[in-house]
Structures are given as structure tokens and as C-alpha cells.
C-alpha positions as CSV (number, residue, x, y, z in Angstrom):
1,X,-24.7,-6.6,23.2
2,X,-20.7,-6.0,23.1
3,X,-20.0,-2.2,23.6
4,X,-17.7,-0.9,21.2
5,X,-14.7,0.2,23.6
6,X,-14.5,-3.7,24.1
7,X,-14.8,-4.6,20.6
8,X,-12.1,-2.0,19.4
9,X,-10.1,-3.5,22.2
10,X,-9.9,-7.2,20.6
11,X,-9.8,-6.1,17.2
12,X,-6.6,-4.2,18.4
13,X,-5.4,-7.4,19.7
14,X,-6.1,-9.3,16.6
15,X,-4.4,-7.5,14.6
16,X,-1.5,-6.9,16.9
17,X,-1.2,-11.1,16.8
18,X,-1.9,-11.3,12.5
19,X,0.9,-8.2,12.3
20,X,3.3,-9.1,14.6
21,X,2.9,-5.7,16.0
22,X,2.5,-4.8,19.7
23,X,-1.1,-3.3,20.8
24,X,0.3,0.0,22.3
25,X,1.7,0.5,18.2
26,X,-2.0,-0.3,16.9
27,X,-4.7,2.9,17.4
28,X,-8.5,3.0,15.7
29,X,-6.3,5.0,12.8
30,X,-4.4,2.6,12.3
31,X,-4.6,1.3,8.4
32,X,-2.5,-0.1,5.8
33,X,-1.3,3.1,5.0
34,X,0.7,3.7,8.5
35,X,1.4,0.1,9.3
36,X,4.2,-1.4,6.5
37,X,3.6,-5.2,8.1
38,X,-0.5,-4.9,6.3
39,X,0.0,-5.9,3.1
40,X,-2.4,-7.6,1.1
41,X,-1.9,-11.1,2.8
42,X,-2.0,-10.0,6.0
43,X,-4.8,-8.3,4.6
44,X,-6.9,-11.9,4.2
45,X,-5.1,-13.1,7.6
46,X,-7.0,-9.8,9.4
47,X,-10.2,-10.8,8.1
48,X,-10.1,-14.5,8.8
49,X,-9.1,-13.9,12.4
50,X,-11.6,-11.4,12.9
51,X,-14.3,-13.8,11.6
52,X,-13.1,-16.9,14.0
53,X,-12.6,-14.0,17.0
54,X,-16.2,-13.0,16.3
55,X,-17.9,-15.3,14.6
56,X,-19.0,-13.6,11.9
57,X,-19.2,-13.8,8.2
58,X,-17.7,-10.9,6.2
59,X,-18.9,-10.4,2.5
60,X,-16.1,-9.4,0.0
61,X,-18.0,-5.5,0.2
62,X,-17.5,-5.6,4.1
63,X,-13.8,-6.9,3.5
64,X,-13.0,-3.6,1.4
65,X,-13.9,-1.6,3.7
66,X,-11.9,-2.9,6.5
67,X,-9.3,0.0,6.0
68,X,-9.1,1.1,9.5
69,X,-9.1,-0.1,13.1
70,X,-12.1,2.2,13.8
71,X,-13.3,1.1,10.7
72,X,-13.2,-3.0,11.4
73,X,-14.2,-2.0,14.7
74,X,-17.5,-0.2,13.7
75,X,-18.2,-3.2,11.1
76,X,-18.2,-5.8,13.9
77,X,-20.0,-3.7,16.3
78,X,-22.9,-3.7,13.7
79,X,-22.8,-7.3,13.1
80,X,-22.6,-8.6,16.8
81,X,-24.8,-5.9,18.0
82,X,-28.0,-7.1,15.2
């Protein structure tokens, strides 16, 4: 069982890799909304380096709803944590 701290912590570090963006720049708020580098293909890059980080399958529904850090964060923390 991961705890979550450590789980937000590497999604924050995925997505600081897939957007070319450092880690102090990337908070659990952090969405496409405040971060001009997630567009739409970045978008798909996210989710297939969060499913290799933690090996995990995410259903087009789950994909949606990765709109935040917290948000990505809370969805892997369910899936690792079944």
C-alpha cells in the first residue's frame, strides 16, 4: 500500500518529465487550465506515463477525469491501493 504523499510525489514528477516543466512549478492544482504546455497531446503522453510509472490500466472514463494533479493523484491511489 503506497501512501498518497508518495504517490502525489511521482505523479508530480511525471508530469514535470511529459511537460517539460520543473516539479517546484507543478502543485496537486495544477491542471490544464494553469499549465499552457497540457494540451491535448500532452494530455495522452500524461496518461501513458502514468500507466507505465504505475502499472495500471486507465479506462477512457478515468482519463477524463485526470484534470488535476490531486485529481490523477487520488485516481492512482485507488487503483494501487485495491
Amino acid at each position: 500500500m503506497k501512501p498518497k504523499s508518495k504517490i502525489l510525489s511521482q505523479v508530480i514528477e511525471v508530469l514535470s518529465d511529459v511537460l517539460d516543466t520543473p516539479t517546484e512549478a507543478i502543485s496537486a492544482e495544477t491542471s490544464p487550465d494553469t499549465n499552457e504546455s497540457w494540451d491535448s497531446i500532452k494530455h495522452l503522453n500524461i496518461i501513458m506515463a502514468i500507466e507505465e510509472e504505475f502499472n495500471v490500466t486507465l479506462s477512457p472514463e478515468e482519463q477524463m477525469e485526470m484534470l488535476t494533479v490531486s485529481l490523477i493523484a487520488d485516481l492512482i491511489s485507488e487503483k494501487v491501493n485495491q
